[in-house]
N, C-alpha and C positions, 0 to 999 in steps of 0.2 A: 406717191402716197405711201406712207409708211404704214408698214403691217398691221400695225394697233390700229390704225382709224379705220380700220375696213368694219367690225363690227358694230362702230359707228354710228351707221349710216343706215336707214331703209330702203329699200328697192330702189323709190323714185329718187333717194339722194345718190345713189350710186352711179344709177344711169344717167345723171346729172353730171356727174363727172367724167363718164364718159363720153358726152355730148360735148361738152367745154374743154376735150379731149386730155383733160388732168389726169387721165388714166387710160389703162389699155384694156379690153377684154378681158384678155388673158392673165394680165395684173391679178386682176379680182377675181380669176379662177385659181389663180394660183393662190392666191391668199386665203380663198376657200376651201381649197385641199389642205393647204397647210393645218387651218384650224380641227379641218376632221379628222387629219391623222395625228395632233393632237388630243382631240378632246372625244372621236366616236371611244376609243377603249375603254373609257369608264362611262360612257353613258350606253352606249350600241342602240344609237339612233336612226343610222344607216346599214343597211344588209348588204347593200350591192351598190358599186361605186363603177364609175365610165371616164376616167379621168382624163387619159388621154383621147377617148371622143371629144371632152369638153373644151381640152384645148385644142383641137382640129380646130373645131367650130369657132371656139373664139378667134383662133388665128384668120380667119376666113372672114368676107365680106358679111355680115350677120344683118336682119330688116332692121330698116329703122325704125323701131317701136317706142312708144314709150318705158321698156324695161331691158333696152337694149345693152347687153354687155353683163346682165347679173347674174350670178349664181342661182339656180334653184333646182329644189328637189321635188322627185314625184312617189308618192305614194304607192306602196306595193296592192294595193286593192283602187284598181280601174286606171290605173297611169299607166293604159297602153303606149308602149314606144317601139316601132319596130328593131327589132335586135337585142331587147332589151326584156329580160327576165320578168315577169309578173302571178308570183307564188299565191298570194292572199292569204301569206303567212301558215298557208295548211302544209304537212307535210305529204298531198296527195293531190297537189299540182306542180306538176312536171316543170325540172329545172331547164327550160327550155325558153329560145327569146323568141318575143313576140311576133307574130309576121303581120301586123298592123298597128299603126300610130291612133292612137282616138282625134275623135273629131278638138275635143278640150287639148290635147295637147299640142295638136297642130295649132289650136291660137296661139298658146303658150309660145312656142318656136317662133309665130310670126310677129309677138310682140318684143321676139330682143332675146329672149330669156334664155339661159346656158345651162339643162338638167346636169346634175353631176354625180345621180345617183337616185337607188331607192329606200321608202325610209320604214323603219320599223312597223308591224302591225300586230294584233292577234288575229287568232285564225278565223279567215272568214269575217274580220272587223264586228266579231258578235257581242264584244263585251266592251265596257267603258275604262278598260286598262291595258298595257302592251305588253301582253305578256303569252308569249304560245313557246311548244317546244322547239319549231321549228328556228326561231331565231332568239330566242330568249328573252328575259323581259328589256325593254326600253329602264329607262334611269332619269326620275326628273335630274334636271340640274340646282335646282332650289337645292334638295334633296335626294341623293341618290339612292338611299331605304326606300320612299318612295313612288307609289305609281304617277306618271308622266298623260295619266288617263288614257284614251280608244275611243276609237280604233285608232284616229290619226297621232297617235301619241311620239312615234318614231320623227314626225315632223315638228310636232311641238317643243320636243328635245333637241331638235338642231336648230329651231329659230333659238329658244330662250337662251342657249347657248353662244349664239352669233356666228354658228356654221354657214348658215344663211339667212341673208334677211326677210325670206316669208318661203313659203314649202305650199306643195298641193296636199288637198285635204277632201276628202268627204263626211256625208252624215247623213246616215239612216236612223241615227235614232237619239242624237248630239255628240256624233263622232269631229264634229271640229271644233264645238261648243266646250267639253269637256276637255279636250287636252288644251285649246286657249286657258279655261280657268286652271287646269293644274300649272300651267308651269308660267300663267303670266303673261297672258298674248291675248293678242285682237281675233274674234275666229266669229264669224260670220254666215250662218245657215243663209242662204238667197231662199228668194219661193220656190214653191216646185217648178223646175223647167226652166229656172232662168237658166241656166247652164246646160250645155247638152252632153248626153251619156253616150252618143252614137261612135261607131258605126254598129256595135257588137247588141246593145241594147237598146230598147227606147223607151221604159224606164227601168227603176228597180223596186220592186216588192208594190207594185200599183204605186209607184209614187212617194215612197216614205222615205228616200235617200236623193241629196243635192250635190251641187260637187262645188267648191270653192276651196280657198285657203284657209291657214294661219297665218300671221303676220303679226309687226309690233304698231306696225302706226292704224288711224283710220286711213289715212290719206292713200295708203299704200291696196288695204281692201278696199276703196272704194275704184283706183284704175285699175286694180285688177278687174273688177266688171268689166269697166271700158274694151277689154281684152277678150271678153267671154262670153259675156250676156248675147243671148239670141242663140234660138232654135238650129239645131242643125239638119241638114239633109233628110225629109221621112219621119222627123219627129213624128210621136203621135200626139202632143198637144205641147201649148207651149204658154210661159205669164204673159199676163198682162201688159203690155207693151209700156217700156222706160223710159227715160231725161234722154235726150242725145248723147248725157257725159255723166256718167253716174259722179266722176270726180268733181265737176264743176257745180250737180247738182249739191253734192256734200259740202259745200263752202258755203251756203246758204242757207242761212236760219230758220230756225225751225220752229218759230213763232212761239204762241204760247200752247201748252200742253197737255191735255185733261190723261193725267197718270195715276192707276193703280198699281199698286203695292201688294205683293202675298210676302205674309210674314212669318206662316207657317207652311208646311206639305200642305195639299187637296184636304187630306182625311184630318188637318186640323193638328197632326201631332208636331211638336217644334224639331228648329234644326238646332244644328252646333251653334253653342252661344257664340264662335268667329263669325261664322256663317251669317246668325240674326245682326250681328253688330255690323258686318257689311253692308247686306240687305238696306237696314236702315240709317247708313250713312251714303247711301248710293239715294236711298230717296229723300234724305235731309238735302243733298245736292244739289239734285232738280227742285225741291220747292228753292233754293235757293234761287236759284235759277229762273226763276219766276214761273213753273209752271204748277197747273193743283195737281196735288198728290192725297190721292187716299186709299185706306187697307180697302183692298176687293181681290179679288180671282173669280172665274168664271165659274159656273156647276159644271164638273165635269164626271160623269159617273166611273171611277175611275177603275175597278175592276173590270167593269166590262169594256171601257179603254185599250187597258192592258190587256183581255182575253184578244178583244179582234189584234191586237199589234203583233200578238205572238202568232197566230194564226196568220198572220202575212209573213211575220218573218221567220218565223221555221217554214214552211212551206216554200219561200222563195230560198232558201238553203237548201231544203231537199233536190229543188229545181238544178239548184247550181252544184251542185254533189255528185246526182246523176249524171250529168252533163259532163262532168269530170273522168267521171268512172267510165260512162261508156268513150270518151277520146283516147282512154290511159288503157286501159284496159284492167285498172284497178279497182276491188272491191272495198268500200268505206268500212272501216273496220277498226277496233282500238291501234292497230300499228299506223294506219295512213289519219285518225281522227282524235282528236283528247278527247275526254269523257264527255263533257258537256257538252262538245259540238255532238256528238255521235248519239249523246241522247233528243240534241234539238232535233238532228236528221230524224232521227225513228219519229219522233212525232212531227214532225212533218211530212213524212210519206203516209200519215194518216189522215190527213188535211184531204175532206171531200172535195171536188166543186163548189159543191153548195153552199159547203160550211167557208169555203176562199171569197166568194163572193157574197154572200152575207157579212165576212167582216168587212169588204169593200165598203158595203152598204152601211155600214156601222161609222164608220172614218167620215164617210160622209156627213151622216146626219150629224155625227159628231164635228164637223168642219162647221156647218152649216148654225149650228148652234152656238160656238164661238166667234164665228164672224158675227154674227148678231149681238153679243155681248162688247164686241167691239165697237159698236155704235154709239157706246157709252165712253171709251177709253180711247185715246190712241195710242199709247204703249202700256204695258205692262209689267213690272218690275220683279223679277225672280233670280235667288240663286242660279246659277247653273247648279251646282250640288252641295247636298244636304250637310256634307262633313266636307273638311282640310281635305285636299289629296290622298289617299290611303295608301298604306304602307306597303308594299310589294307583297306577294304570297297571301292575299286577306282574300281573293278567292278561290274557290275549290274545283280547280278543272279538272278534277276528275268524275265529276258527281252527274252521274247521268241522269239522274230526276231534273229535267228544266224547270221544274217548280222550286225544288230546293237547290236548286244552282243559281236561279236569277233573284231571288227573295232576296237577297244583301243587295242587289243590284240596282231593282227598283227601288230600294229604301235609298242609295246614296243618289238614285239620280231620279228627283221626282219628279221633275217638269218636262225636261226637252224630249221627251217623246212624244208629246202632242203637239210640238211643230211641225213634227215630220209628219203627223197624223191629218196636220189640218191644212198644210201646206204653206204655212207664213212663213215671213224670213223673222232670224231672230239672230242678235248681236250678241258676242260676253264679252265683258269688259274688263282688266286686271285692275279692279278698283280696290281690293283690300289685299292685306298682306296682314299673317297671323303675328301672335306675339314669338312665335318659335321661327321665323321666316317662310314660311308658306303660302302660295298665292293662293287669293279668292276671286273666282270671278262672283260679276254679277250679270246677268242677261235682261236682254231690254227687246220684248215681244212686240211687232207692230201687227197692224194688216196688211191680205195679200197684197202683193206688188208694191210694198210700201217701203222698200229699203232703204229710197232715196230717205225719207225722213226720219228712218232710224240710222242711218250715217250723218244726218245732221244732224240731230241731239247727239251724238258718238262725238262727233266734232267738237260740238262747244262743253260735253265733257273733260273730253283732252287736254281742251286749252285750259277748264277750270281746276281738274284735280291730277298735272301729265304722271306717268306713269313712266316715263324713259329713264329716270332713275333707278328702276327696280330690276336692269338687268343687271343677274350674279354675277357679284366682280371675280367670283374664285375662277371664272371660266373666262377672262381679260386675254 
């Protein structure tokens, strides 16, 4: 296989060739290093590279999975690997390798799959863009001015670029959602618990963080389930049980459709006119498509939304700061924190009992009220975010007020926080691209446990409007 085609190709066509033995393992590690010592310098979508573990391992007898022989990367927040570095982008977790694999990555391994590194984050994956002191910012490839989005942005920048063809990812609050839409990928929230966080946690912030990919195909997010899905060891709770084949489910149709549409934010005020023009040519689509589309969004009260979110997740920061502090023996302080995280800390070491489990309480009712509204819909149509990608440096990590540090934040990202809130899985799709070349996603909400049927409208999107076109040739 010659060099150029390796970008190619998506996971499953890779290990296809593998299989049909038209390539080696190590071929396609090699070709996968190639491209990152080409292409990380201008984008620095990777911190930490293992190269020659990667070709041990290829050179070695590897499972026969279905992603056997590919390239992939792991996320530097929860992509424990023994021996293997895991900072979380803070500069006050010890540069030191891991002395335990996660339960998720042990699938990862047994599916075939060859890590070749860790990839860009901000610190504590608190913000929806990559950018911390400790590793600097990520660099779309659309764009390298730029944000690449957050937390998983370091992996969205090495798919869209064809370092690899899908990377690990999480999202507490549309950490895979968000850098799919900036840089042009398939990025897939599951329910809560389809995926497991074990051995270290059993979950994160009560539940508001999932763990999956980026990726360019559906086909590719849907085996990676196949790979993942299911409870590990001591869970404390786990979804609703799935298809035997989440990929076999995804090839089957998705009938007809009762879809709404949000055309503006919750509070009514518009997005970017790309943005709206996306929006409503994602649901001109689907009525194409034959399904009903109409303007709706659920009531969601959305300050006190955002009061309980912040309250779980400063509070579950403080949790994980402390926990730092006292392994390190280091105190949280503007040298080991940037501004903003160190002001979420302080408020979060103010986060009563009472007041942590009252926003529990809150997530709920508020779960429980949009699943009810879902009785009317089966999916739901939104932006991932309010504006284009944003330009690097648009927020203020020094600004220790969390109120006046996340206010830009919430305004560019209005929705995907109440997936993580309510626990549904939620898909983005790279269906628009700006007049300046900028990717838009759009995201397609279903109900719990429903992912099989939002990988099935994903699918016969695919096929209706593909998107494989739009990877940047400057990065060929």
């Amino acid at each position: 296989m010659a060099i150029t085609d390796y970008a190619k190709h998506d996971g499953l066509g890779l290990a296809k060739l593998v299989h049909k033995k038209e390539v080696k393992p190590v071929e396609l590690v090699d070709a996968a290093i190639e491209r990152i010592e080409r292409h990380n310098p201008a984008l620095n979508a990777i911190v930490w590279t293992m190269f020659e573990r990667a070709r041990d391992m290829a050179k070695k007898k590897l499972p026969d999975g279905p992603f056997k022989g590919v390239p992939f990367l792991l996320k530097d927040i929860m992509g424990h690997m023994e021996g293997v570095p895991n900072r979380d982008g803070s500069r006050l977790s010890p540069d030191m390798p891991s002395p335990i694999t996660s339960e998720l990555v042990h699938r990862y391994l047994a599916a075939g799959l060859i890590p070749l590194g860790k990839t860009n984050v901000p610190e504590f994956g608190l913000v929806p863009t990559t950018e911390s002191k400790l590793y600097g910012p990520a660099r779309n490839p659309w764009n390298v001015g730029h944000s690449t989005g957050g937390s998983s942005g370091g992996s969205g920048a090495a798919v869209a670029s064809g370092m690899v063809p899908m990377a690990h990812a999480n999202d507490g609050g549309g950490s895979i959602r968000i850098p799919a839409s900036a840089c042009g990928l398939v990025g897939l929230k599951p329910t809560r618990a389809r995926n497991p966080m074990g051995p270290l946690v059993g979950d994160v912030m009560s539940g508001l963080a999932a763990e999956h990919i980026v990726c360019r195909t559906v086909r590719d997010c849907a085996a990676m389930l196949d790979v993942t899905a299911g409870p590990g060891l001591g869970d404390p709770y786990f979804a609703p049980e799935g298809p035997k084949s989440w990929l076999a489910a995804s090839r089957k149709e998705p009938g007809k459709l009762r879809i709404a549409v949000a055309t503006t934010r919750l509070d009514g005020t518009p997005f970017h006119p790309e943005v709206t023009a996306g929006t409503l040519a994602a649901a001109k689509l689907c009525r194409q498509l034959g399904h009903r589309v109409e303007e709706a969004s659920p009531n969601v009260a959305q300050e006190q939304m955002i009061g309980a979110f912040m309250t779980l997740w400063t509070g579950g920061l403080a949790m994980q700061v402390d926990m730092l502090s006292a392994m390190t023996g280091t105190k949280p302080g503007p040298r080991t924190l940037e501004g903003l995280t160190l002001g979420l800390y302080e408020a979060g070491k103010s986060v009563t009992a009472s007041q942590y489990l009252a926003a529990v309480h809150q997530m709920q009712t508020l779960a429980r009220a949009v699943a009810a509204w879902h009785h009317r819909y089966d999916i739901w149509i939104t932006p991932v975010l309010s504006t284009p990608p944003i330009p690097l440096g648009t927020i203020d990590f020094s600004e220790r007020d969390p109120m006046k540090g996340f206010a830009p934040i919430i305004d560019y990202v209005p929705f995907t926080a109440l997936q993580n809130a309510t626990g549904q899985p939620a898909i983005g799709l790279p269906l628009h691209m700006t007049a300046d070349g900028l990717p838009v996603g759009i995201q397609f909400v279903g109900r719990l446990g429903a992912e099989a049927l939002l990988l099935q409208l994903a699918r016969t999107i695919e096929k209706a409007a593909p998107w494989k076109h739009r990877h940047p040739s400057v990065w060929n």
